[in-house]
C-alpha positions as CSV (number, residue, x, y, z in Angstrom):
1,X,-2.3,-83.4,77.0
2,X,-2.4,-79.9,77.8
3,X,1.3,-78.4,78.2
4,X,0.8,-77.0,81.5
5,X,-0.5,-80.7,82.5
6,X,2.5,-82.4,80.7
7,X,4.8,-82.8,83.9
8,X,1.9,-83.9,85.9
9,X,0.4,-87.5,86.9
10,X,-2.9,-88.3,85.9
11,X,-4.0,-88.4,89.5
12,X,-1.9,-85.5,90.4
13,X,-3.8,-83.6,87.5
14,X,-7.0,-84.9,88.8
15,X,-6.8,-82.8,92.3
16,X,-5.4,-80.0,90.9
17,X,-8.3,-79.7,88.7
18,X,-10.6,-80.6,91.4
19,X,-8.9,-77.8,93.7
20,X,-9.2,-75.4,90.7
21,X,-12.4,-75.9,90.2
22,X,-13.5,-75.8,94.4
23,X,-11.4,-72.4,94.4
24,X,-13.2,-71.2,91.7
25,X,-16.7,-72.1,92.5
26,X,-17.1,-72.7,96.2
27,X,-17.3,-69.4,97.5
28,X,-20.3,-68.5,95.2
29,X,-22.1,-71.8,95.7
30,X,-21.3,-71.1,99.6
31,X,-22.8,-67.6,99.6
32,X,-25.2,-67.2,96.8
33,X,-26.7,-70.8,96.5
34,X,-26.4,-71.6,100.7
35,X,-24.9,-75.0,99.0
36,X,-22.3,-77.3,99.3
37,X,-20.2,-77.9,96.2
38,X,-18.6,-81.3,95.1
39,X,-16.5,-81.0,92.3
40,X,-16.5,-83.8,89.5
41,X,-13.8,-84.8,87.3
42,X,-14.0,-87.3,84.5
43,X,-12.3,-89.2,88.1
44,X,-14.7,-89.0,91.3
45,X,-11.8,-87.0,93.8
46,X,-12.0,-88.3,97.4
47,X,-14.8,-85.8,98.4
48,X,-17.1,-87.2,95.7
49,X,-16.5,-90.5,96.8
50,X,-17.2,-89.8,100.6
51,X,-20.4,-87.6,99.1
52,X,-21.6,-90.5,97.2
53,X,-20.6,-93.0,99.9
54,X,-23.0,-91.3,102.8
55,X,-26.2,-90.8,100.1
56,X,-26.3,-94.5,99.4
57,X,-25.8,-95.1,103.2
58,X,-29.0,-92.5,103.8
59,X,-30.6,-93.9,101.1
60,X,-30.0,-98.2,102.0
61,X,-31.1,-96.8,105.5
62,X,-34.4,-94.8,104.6
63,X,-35.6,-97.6,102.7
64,X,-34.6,-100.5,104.1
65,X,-32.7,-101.7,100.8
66,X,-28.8,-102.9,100.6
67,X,-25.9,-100.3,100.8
68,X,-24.4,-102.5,98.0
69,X,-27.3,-102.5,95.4
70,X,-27.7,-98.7,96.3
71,X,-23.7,-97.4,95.3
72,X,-23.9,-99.4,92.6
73,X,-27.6,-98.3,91.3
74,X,-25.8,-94.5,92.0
75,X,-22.7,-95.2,89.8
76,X,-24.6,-96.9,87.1
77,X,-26.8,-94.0,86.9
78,X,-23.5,-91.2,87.2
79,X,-22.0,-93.7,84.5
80,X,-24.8,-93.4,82.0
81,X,-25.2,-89.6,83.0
82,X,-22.0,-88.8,81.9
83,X,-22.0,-91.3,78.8
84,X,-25.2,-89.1,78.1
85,X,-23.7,-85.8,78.4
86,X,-20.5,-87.3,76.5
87,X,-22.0,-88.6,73.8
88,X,-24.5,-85.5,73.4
89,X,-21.5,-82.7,73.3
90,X,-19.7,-84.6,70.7
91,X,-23.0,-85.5,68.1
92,X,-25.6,-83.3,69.6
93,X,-29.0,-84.1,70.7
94,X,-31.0,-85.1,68.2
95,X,-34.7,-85.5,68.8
96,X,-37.8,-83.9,70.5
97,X,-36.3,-83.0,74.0
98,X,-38.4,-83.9,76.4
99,X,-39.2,-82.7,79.9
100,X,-36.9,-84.9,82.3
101,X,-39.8,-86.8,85.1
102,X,-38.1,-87.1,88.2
103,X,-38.3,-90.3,89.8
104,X,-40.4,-91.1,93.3
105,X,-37.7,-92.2,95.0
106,X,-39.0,-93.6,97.9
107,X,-41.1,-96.1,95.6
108,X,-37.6,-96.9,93.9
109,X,-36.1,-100.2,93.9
110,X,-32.3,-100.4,94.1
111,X,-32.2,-104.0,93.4
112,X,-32.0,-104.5,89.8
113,X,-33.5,-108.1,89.9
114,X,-36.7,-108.5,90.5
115,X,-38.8,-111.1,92.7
């Protein structure tokens, strides 16, 4: 652990990384990008939580599927995301990259089993 982190608790760490990182950013997101900006930690802060909580509730809405097999279709894919990313900054991508193909979401089913 960093020193200036060593009198800290981990969630106390956590928000002052996440309000580093909003002071940092937000104003540029805010006027260059005409965004919103949620930070993420390696720990989802309580305004990443309330972001991902209201796109699964859009989401179940639009397309008629459960708010419970949405968030958890959304954290399995953040999960595997950030495994991704993980795994690639340690070993480095090896292989042919490939263009990503966006998924049609409104063709998407949340429900992992099928009928």
């Amino acid at each position: 652990m960093a020193p200036s982190n060593a009198s800290k608790s981990i969630p106390a760490m956590y928000i002052s990384h996440e309000s580093e990182k909003k002071r940092k950013y937000n104003s540029r997101v805010l006027n260059v990008e005409k965004a919103a900006f949620t930070p993420h930690n390696r720990c989802m802060g309580k305004e990443a939580v309330l972001f991902y909580k209201k796109a699964a509730e859009k989401i179940s809405n639009t397309t008629n599927q459960s708010y419970s097999d949405v968030i958890s279709y959304i954290r399995k894919r953040l999960r595997f995301e950030l495994l991704k990313t993980c795994l690639i900054s340690i070993r480095g991508y090896r292989g042919i990259m490939k263009k990503h193909e966006s998924e049609d979401m409104s063709n998407l089913d949340y429900n992992l089993i099928r009928e």
